[in-house]
Z-matrix of the N, CA and C atoms (Angstrom, degrees):
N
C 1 1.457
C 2 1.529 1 110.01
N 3 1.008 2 108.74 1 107.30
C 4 1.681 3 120.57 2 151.80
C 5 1.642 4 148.08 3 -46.48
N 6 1.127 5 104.27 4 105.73
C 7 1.851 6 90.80 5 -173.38
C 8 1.317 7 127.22 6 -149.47
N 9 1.271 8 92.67 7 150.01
C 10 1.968 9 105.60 8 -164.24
C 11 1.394 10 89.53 9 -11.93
N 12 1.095 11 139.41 10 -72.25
C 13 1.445 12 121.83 11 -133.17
C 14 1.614 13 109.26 12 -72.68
N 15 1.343 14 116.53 13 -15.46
C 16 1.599 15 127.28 14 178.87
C 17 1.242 16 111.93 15 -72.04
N 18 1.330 17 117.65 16 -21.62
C 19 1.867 18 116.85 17 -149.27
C 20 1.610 19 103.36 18 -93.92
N 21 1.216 20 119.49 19 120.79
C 22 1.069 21 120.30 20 -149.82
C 23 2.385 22 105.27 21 -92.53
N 24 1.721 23 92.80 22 160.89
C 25 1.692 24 86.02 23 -160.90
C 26 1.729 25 107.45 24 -47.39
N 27 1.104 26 123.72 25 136.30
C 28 1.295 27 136.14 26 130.24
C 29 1.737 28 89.02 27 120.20
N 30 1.036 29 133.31 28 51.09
C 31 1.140 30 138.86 29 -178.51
C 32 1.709 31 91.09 30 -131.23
N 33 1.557 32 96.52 31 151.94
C 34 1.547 33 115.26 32 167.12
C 35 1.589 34 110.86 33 -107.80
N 36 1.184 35 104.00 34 136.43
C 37 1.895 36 100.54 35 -176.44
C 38 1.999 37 94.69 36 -134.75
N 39 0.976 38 84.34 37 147.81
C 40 1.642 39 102.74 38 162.90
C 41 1.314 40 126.53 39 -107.75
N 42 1.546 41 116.11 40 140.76
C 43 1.347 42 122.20 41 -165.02
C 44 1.537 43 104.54 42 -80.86
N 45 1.345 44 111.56 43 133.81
C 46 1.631 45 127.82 44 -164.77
C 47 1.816 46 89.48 45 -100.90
N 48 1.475 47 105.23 46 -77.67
C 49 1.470 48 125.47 47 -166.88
C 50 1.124 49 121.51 48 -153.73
N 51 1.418 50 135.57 49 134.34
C 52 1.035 51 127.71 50 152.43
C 53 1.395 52 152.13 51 -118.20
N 54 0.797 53 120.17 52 132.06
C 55 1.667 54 120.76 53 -143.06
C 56 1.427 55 114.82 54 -107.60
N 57 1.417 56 155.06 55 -164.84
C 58 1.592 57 132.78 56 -127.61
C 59 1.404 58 108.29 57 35.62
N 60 1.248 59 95.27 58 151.01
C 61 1.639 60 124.61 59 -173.60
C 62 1.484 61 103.36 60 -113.59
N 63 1.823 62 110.53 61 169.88
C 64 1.612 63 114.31 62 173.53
C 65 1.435 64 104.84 63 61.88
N 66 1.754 65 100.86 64 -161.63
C 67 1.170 66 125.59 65 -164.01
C 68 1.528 67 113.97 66 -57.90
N 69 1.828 68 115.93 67 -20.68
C 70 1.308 69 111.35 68 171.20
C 71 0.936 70 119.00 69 -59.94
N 72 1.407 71 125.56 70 -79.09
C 73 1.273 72 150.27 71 149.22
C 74 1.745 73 115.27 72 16.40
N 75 1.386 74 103.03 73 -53.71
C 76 1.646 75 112.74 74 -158.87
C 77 1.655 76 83.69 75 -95.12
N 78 1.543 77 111.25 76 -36.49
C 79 1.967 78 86.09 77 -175.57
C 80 1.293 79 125.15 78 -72.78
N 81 1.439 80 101.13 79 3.42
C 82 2.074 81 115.55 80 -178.81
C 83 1.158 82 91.07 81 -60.24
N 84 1.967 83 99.42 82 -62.41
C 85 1.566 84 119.96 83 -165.77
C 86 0.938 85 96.14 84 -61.00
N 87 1.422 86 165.82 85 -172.82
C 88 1.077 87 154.16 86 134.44
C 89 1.829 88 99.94 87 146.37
N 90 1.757 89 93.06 88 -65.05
C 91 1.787 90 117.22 89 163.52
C 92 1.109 91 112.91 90 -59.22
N 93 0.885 92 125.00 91 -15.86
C 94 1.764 93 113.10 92 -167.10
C 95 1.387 94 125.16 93 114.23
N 96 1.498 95 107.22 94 -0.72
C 97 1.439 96 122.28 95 -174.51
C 98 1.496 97 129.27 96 -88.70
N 99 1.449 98 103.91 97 56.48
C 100 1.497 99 123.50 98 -168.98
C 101 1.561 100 122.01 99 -91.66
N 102 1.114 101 134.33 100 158.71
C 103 1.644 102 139.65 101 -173.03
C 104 1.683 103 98.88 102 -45.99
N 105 1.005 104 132.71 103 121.10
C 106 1.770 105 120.83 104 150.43
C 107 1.572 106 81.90 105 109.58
N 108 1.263 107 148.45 106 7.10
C 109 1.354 108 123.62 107 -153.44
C 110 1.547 109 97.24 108 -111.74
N 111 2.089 110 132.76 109 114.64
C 112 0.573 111 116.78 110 116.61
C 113 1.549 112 128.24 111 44.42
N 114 1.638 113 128.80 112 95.43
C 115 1.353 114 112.33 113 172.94
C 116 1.803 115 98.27 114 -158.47
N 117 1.264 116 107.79 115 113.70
C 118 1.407 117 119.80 116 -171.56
C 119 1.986 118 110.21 117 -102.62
N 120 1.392 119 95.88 118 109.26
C 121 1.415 120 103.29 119 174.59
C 122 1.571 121 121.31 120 -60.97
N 123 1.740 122 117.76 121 93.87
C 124 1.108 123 93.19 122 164.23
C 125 1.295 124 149.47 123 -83.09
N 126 1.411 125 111.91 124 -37.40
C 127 1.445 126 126.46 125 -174.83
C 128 1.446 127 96.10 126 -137.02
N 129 1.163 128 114.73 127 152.73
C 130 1.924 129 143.00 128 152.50
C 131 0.747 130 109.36 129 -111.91
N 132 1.649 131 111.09 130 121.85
C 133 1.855 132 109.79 131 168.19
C 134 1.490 133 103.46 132 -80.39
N 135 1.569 134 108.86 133 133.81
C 136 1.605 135 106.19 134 158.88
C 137 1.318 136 128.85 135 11.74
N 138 1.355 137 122.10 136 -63.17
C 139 1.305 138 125.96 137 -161.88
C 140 1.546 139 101.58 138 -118.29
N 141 1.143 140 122.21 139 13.61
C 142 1.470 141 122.39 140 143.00
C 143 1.212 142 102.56 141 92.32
N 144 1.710 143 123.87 142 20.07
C 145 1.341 144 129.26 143 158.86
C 146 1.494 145 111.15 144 -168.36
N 147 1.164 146 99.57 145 130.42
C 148 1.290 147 143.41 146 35.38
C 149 1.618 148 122.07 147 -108.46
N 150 1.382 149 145.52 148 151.93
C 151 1.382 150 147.89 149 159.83
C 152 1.128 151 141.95 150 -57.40
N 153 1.459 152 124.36 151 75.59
C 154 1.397 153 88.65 152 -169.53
C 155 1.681 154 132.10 153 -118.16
N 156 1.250 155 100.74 154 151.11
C 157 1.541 156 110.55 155 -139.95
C 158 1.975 157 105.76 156 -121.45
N 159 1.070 158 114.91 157 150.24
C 160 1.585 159 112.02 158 168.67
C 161 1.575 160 107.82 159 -129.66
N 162 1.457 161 88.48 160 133.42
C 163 1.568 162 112.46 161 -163.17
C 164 1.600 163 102.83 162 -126.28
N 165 1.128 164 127.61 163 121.78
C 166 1.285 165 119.08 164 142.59
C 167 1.528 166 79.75 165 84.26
N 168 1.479 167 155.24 166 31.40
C 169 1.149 168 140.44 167 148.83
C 170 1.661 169 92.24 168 93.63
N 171 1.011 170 119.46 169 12.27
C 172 1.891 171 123.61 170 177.25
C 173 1.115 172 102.70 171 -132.86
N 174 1.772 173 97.97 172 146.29
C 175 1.947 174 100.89 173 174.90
C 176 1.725 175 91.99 174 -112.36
N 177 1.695 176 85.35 175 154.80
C 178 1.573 177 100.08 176 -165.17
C 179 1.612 178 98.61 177 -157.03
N 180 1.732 179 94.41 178 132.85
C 181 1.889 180 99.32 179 167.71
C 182 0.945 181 141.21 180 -111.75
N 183 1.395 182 130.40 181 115.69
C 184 1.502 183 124.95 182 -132.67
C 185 1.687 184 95.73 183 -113.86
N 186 1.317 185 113.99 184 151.04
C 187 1.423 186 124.52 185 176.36
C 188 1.013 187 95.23 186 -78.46
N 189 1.946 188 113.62 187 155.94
C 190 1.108 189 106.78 188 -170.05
C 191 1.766 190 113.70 189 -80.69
N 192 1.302 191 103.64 190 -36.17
C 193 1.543 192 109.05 191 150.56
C 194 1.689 193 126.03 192 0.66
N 195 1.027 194 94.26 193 -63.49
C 196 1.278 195 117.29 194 -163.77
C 197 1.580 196 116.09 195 -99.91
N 198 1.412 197 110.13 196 -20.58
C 199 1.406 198 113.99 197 152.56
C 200 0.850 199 114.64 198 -58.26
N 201 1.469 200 135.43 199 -79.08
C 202 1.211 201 159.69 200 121.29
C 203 2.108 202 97.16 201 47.79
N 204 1.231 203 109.79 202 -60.66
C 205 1.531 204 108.14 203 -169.09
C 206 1.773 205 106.71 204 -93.42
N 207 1.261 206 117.76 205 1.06
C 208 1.621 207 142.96 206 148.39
C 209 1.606 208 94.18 207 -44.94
N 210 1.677 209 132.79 208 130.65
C 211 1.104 210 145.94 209 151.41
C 212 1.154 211 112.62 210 -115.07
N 213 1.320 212 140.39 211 109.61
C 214 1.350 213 156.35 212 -170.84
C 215 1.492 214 124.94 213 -121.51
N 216 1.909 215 131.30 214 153.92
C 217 0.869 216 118.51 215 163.57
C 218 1.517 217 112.22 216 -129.89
């Protein structure tokens, strides 16, 4: 299994699944981080957080945490 936080800069990945439950979960969704959605790696900081990524025509930086529960292909 593959995930946001693996996919390396300048690659495009598609949203598989995402997994955490509750209030995490829904604030992924929330960004734009839905099944089928489009997700273009822009930058890696050095130390592999924060991510940042453009989704949905928006750039956004994701903890790696929270990449991390991102399933992608």
């Amino acid at each position: 299994m593959a995930t946001l936080r693996d996919a390396k800069c300048g690659q495009t990945v598609k949203v598989v699944k995402i997994h955490g439950e509750g209030a995490v979960k829904r604030r992924i969704m929330d960004m734009g981080i839905t099944k089928n959605a489009e997700i273009y790696i822009r930058k890696v900081a050095p130390l592999g957080d924060p991510v940042e990524v453009t989704v949905r025509g928006y750039e956004l930086s994701l903890r790696k945490a929270d990449a991390e529960m991102v399933e992608v292909q």
